[in-house]
KELUM-572251 format. One record per residue: residue in three letters; x, y, z of N, C-alpha, C, CB in turn. Coordinates in steps of 0.2 Angstrom, whole numbers, padded with zeros to 4 digits, always signed. Glycine has a CB too. Layout:
BEGIN
ALAXYZXYZXYZXYZ ...
//
This chain:
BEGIN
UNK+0511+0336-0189+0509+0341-0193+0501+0342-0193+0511+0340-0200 UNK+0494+0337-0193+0489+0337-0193+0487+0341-0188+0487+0333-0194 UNK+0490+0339-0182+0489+0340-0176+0491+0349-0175+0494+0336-0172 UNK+0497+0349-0176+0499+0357-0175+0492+0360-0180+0508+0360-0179 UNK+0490+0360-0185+0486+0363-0188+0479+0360-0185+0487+0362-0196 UNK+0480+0358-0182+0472+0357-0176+0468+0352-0183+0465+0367-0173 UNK+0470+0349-0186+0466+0344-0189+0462+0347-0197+0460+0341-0182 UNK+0462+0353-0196+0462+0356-0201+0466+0358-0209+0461+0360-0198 UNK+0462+0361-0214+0467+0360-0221+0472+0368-0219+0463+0360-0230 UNK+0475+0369-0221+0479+0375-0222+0479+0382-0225+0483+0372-0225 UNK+0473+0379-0231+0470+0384-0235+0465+0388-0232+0468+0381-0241 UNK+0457+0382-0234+0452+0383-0233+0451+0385-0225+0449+0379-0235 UNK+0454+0381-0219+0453+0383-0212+0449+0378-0209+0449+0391-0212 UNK+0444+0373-0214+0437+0368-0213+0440+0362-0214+0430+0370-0219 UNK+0439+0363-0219+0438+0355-0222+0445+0351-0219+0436+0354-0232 UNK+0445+0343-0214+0448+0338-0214+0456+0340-0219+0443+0331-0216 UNK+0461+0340-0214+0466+0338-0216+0469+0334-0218+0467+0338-0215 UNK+0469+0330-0223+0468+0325-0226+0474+0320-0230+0463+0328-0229 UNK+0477+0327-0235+0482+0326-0240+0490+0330-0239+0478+0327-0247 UNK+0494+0326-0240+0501+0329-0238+0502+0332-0246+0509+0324-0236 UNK+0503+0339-0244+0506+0344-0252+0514+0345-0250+0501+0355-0252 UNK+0517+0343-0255+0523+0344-0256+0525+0348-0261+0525+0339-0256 UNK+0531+0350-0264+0533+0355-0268+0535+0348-0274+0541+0361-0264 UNK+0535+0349-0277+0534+0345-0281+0544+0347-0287+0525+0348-0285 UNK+0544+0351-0284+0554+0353-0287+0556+0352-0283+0557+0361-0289 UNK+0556+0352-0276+0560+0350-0268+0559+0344-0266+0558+0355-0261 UNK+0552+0340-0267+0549+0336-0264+0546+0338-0257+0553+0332-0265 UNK+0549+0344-0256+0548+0347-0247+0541+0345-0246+0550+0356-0245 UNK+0539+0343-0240+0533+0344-0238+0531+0352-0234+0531+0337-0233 UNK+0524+0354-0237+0522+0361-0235+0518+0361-0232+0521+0365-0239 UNK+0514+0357-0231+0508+0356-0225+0502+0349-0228+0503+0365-0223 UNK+0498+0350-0223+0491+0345-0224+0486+0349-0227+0488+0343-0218 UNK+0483+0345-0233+0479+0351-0236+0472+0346-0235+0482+0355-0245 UNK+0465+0348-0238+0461+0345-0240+0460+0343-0246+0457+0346-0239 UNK+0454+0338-0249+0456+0333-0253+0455+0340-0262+0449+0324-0252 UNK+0451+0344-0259+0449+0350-0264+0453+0355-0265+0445+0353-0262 UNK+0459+0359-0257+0462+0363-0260+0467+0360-0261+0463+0369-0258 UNK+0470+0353-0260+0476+0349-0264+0475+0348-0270+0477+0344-0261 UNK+0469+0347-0274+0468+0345-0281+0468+0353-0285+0460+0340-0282 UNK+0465+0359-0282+0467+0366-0283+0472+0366-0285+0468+0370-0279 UNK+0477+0363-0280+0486+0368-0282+0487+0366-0288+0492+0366-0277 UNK+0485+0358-0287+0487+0353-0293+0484+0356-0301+0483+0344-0290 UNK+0479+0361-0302+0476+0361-0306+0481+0368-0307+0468+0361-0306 UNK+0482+0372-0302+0485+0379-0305+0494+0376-0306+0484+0388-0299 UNK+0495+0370-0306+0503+0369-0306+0508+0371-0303+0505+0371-0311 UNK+0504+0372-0298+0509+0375-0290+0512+0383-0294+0521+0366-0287 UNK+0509+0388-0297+0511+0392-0301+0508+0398-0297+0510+0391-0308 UNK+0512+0400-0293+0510+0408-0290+0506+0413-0293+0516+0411-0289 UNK+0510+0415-0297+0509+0419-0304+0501+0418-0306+0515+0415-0312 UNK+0499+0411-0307+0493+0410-0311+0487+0409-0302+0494+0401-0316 UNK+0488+0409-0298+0486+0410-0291+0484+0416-0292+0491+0408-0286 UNK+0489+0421-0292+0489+0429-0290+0483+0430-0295+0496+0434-0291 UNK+0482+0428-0302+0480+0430-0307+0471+0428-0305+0484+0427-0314 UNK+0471+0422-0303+0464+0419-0300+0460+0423-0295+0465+0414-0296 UNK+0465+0428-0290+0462+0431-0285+0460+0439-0289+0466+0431-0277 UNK+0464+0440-0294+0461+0446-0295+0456+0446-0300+0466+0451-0296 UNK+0455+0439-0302+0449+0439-0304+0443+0438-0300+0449+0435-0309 UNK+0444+0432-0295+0439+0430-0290+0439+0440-0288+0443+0423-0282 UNK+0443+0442-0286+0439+0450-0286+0439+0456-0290+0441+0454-0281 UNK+0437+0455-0294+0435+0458-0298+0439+0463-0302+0431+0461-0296 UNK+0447+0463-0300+0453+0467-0303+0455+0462-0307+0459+0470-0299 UNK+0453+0460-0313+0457+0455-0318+0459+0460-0323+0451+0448-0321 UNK+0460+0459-0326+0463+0465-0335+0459+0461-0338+0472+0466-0339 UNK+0455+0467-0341+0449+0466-0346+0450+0468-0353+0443+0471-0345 UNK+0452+0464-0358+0454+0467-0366+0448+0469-0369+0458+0461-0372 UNK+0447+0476-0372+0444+0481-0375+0445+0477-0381+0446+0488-0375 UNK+0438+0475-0383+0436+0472-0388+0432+0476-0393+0433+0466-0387 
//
């Protein structure tokens, strides 16, 4: 698997391949990640939902409550 991915993480494209991400409800393995965007996934709880919500803030489309 390290190999097909040329030794690289999955995510990022750079950093050492390092750590097996698995599905954590399947157990399935989903690839080699690094030691940073494996601890990532692990912080947003493998949760899509809370992923998608990260990038529209990382760009600047988040929902802003009028205070």
């Amino acid at each position: 698997m390290i190999a097909e991915q040329q030794g690289v993480c999955c995510i990022c494209l750079v950093a050492p391949a390092e750590h097996v991400d698995h599905c954590h409800q399947t157990g399935k393995v989903r690839g080699v990640l690094c030691f940073s965007c494996n601890a990532a996934l692990g912080q947003f709880k493998d949760r899509p939902d809370v992923i998608r919500r990260a990038i529209a803030y990382l760009e600047g489309n988040s929902w802003k409550p009028t205070l």
